[in-house]
N, C-alpha and C positions, 0 to 999 in steps of 0.2 A: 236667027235669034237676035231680037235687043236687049239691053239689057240698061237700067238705070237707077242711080241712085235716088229715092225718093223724100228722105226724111230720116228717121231713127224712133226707136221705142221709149215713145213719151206715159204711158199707163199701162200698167197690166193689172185685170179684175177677174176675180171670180167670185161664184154666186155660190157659195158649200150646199146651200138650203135653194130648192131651183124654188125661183119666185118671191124668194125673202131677200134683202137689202146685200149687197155684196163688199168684199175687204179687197183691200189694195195687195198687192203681193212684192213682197220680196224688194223694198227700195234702194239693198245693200247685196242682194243676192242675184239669183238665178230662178227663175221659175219653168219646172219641166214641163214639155209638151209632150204627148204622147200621141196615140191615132186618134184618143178618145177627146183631145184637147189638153186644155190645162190639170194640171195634178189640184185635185183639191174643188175641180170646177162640178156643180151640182151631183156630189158624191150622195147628197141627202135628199128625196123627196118625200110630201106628206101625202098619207092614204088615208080614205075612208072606210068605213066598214067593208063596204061591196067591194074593197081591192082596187078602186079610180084614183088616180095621183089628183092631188087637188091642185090648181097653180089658179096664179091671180088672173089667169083669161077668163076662168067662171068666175063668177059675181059671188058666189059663197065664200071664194079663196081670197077677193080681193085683199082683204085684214092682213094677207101674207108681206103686203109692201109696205106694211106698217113695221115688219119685223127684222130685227138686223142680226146679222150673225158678224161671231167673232173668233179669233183663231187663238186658243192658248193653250202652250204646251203640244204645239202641235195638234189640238184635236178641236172640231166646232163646237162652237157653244152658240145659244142662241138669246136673242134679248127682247121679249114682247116688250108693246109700247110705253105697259108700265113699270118698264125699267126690270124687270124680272129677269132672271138669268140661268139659263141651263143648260148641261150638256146636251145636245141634239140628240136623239136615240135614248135617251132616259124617261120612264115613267114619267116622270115631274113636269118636263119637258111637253111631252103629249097629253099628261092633262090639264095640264094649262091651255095649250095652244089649243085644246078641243074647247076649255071654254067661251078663248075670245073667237073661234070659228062659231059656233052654236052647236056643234056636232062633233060625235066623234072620230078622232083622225090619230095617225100614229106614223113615226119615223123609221124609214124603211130605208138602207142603204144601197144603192145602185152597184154598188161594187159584190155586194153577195149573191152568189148565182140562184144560190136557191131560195133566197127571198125575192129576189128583185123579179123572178120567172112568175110568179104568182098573181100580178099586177098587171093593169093598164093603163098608158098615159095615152090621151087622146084617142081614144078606141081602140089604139094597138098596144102586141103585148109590151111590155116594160124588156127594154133586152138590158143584159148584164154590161153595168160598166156605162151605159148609156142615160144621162140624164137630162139632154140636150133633146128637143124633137127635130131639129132638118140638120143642123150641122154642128161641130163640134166646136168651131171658132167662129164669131162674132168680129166682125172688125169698123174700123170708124178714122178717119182721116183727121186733125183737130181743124182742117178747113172747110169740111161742112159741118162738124160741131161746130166752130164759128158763126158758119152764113144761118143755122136753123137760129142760133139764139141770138142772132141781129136781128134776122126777121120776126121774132118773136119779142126782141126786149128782155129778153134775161137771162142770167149767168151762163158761162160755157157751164160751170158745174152743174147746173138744172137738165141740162140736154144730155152729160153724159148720164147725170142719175134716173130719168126717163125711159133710155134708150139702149142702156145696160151691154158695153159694147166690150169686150172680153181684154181686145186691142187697141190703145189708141196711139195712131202714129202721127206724131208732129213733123208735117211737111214745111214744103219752103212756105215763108207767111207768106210771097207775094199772089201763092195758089190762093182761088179763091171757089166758093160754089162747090157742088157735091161732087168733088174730082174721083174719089172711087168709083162712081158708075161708070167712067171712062174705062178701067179695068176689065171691066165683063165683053167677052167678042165671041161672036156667034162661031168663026171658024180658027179662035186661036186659044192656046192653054197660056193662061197667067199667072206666073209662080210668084208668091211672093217669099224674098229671103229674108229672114229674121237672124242676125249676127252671120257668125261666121260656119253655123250649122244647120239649124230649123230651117223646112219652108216647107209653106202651105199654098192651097190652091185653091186662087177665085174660083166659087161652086156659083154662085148667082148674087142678085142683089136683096136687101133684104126687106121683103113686102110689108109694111106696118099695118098691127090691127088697134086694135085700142086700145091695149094694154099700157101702152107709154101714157098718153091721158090724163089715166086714173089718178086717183089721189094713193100718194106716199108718204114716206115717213118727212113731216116739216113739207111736204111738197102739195097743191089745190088739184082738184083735178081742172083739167084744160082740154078740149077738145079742139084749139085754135090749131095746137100743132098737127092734128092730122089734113085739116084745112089748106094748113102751108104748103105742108111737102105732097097733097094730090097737085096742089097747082103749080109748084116748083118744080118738082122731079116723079109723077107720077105713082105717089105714096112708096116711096121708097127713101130709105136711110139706111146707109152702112152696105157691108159686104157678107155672106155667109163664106166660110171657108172649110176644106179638109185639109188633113195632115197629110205630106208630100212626103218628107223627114223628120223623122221626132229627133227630139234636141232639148238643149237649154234655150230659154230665153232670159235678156236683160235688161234693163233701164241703159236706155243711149246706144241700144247695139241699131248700126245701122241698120236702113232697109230698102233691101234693092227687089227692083221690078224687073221680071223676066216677061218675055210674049216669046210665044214658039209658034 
């Protein structure tokens, strides 16, 4: 077994509304992991009539990255582009957001077993507690968020709101280039430790479709950055991860790399 220290916990994000603009978590706290991921992470998805989660991969949902959610009082609220405000799951909420989609849609919580069983994302059923389609954690190094938006010329903050990364770890600055894909090994398991409890497990790296691209909220659409990274790193950005240990996570908890 090796075992090394990497960096420390520089962001943690979740997405409450999967597809719509995500909050920073906990800058004074702790934020729980569980098997399902982050507490609070795409707890809310939006359906159509026919029972299909809508997210901004189809082109009817794209409007969804125009929308931000926000956390008060503990519970989501959601903010269409024109400044609107509503609790996520409220009437109000979904007839609004059926306006600016063109069609009717409605919020549905991932954590109710017997609503979230009735649904489909991505062709398959919608399982309870699941709002994530391959993994439950997202993860991102700030050294190829660095190298994507040198090569591209624009803010580290543009790459992380693109690319919508759950984790981000601030390694040593003199890392350079997309050092997580070094992580993934065909005949070893890679744990990663998060403080002095969490830790999750490199599942694979993470394949980019077009979704990053698109146009967001204040954000153009661009289709350079899929450009970059075929020919950089084989259209891959970031890490998909499972949960190893649920735990807390924190701002500046170290993070150490295992290989077994």
């Amino acid at each position: 077994m090796f075992e090394q220290v990497i960096g420390y916990v520089r962001e943690i994000r979740c997405y409450p509304v999967k597809s719509m603009q995500g909050v920073t978590l906990h800058p004074d706290g702790a934020s729980l992991v569980s098997w399902s991921g982050l507490h609070g992470d795409r707890v809310w998805v939006v359906v159509d009539q026919q029972g299909v989660v809508i997210t901004a991969k189809q082109r009817a949902g794209q409007p969804l990255l125009r929308c931000r959610t926000e956390i008060h009082e503990g519970e989501c609220w959601v903010r269409l582009p024109d400044d609107r405000c509503y609790p996520a799951g409220s009437l109000a909420a979904s007839q609004a957001l059926s306006a600016l989609l063109g069609f009717a849609v409605r919020f549905v919580r991932t954590t109710d077993p017997a609503e979230s069983a009735r649904f489909t994302n991505a062709g398959f059923p919608l399982r309870p507690g699941v709002g994530y389609d391959s993994s439950p954690l997202h993860v991102q190094t700030m050294a190829s968020i660095q190298a994507l938006a040198r090569l591209r010329g624009v803010p580290r903050a543009q790459v992380t709101a693109r690319f919508r990364p759950n984790l981000v770890i601030q390694t040593d600055p003199a890392a350079e280039g997309f050092i997580e894909q070094e992580w993934i090994k065909d005949q070893e398991t890679t744990v990663i430790k998060l403080g002095p409890e969490t830790e999750i497990v490199v599942r694979k790296a993470t394949i980019r479709c077009a979704l990053p691209t698109r146009p967001q909220l204040g954000i153009a659409e661009d289709p350079e950055f899929l450009r970059i990274l075929h020919k950089q790193c084989g259209n891959v950005f970031g890490i998909y991860a499972f949960v190893q240990r649920p735990g807390a996570v924190r701002l500046k908890d170290r993070v150490r790399l295992t290989t077994d």
